[in-house]
C-alpha positions in Angstrom: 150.5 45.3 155.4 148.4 47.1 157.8 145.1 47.0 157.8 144.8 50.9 157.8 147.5 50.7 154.6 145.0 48.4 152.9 142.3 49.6 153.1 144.1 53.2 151.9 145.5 51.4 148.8 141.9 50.7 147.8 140.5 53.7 148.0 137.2 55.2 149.6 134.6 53.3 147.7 136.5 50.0 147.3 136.8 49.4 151.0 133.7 50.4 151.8 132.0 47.9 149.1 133.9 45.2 150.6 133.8 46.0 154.0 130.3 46.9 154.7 128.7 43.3 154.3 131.1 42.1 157.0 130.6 45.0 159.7 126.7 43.8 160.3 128.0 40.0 160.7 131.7 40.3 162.7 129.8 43.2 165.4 129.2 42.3 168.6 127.2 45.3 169.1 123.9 43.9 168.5 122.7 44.7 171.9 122.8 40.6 173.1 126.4 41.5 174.1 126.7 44.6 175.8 127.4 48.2 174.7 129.8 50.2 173.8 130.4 53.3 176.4 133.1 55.3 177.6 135.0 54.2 180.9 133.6 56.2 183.6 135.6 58.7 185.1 135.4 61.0 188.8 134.3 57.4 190.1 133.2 58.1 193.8 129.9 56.6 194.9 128.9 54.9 198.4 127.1 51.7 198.8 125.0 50.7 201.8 126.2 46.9 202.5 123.0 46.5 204.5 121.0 47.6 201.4 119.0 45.7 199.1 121.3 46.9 196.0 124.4 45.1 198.1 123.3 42.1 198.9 125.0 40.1 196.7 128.1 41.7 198.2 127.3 39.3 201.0 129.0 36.6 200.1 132.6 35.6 199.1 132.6 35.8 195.0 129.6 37.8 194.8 129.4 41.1 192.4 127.4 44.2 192.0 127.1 47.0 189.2 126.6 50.4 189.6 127.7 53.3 187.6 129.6 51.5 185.3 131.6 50.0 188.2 132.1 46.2 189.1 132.3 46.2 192.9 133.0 42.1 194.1 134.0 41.1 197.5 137.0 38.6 196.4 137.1 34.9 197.1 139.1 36.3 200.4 136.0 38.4 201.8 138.0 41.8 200.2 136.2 44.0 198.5 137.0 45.3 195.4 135.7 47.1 192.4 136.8 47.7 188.5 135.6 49.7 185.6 132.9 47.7 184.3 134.0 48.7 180.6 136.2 46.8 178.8 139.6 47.9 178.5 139.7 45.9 174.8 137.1 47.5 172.7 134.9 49.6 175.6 132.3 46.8 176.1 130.5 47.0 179.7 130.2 43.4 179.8 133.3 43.2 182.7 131.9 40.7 185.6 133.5 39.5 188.9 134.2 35.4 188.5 135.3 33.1 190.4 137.7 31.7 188.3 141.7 31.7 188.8 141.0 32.6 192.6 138.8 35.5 191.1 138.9 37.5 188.0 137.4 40.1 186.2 136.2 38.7 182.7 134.9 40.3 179.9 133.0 37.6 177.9 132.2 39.6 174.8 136.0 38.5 173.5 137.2 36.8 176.8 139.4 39.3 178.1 140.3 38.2 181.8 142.0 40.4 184.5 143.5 40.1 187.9 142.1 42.0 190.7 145.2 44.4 190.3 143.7 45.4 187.1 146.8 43.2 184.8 146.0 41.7 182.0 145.7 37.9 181.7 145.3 36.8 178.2 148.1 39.3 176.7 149.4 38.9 172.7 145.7 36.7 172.8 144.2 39.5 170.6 142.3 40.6 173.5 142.5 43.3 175.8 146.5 44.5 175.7 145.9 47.4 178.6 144.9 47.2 182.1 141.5 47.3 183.4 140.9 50.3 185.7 140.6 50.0 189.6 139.7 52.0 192.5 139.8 52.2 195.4 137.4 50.9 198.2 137.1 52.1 201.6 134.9 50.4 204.4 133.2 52.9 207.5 131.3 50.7 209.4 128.3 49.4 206.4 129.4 52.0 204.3 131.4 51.4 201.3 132.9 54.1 199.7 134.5 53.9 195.4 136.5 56.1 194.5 139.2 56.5 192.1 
C-alpha cells in the first residue's frame, strides 16, 4: 500500500495525530541543512575570473555559488556549473567534489551526479531525475551561464 492510500484509509485527523510528532524529528529543514527553494530558472549571469567572487574558480576542483548556481572548474581545468538545488527534494545544498573524478553532491541525503547532470545513486531512494546544467561560455576572463 501506498503511502498516499494509507494515510487516505485513516482519515484526516488520524494521520495527522500520528504523523505530526514525526514531521519535526525526520525534517531536514531545520536550517543546519540547507533550504528548500525552487530550481532557478532564465539562468544567465557573467562572472569575472579575475574577481574576488571567482577566485576559487582558480584552481582545478574549486567551486563557487551564485544565484542558485554551482559553477566548478572540473578536475580537467573545464568549467562547469549546475543548479545548486537539489533535483531530490529541492534542497540548495548541491556542491562541486572531487570525488569520482568530480561530482556534484548533495549531502542533505547524498544524492551524487555526474557533470553531465546523470544521476549516480539511482533506485538508492535518492534523487531519481537529473540535476540541471548549463551551459558555460569563456570570452577572454569573462564567464558567461546560461541555460
Amino acid at each position: 500500500m501506498k503511502r498516499k492510500e494509507f494515510l487516505k484509509s485513516l482519515g484526516a485527523g488520524a494521520a495527522f495525530a500520528i504523523t505530526f510528532p514525526c514531521l519535526g524529528s525526520c525534517s531536514k529543514d531545520n536550517g543546519e541543512n540547507g533550504n528548500i527553494v525552487e530550481e532557478p530558472t532564465n539562468v544567465d549571469f557573467t562572472i569575472d575570473l579575475t574577481s574576488a567572487e571567482a577566485a576559487n574558480l582558480a584552481t582545478n576542483g574549486g567551486f563557487i555559488l551564485k544565484n542558485l548556481v554551482v559553477v566548478a572548474r572540473n578536475l580537467e581545468g573545464e568549467l562547469v556549473a549546475a543548479s545548486q538545488v537539489c533535483s531530490h527534494q529541492g534542497y540548495d545544498e548541491v556542491r562541486f567534489v572531487n570525488q569520482n573524478g568530480g561530482i556534484f553532491y548533495c549531502d542533505v541525503h547524498g544524492s551524487q551526479f555526474a557533470q553531465n547532470g546523470n544521476n549516480l545513486n539511482p533506485g538508492s531512494g535518492r534523487a531519481t531525475r537529473p540535476l540541471k546544467v548549463y551551459q558555460t561560455s569563456l570570452n577572454g576572463d569573462i564567464l558567461r551561464v546560461f541555460e
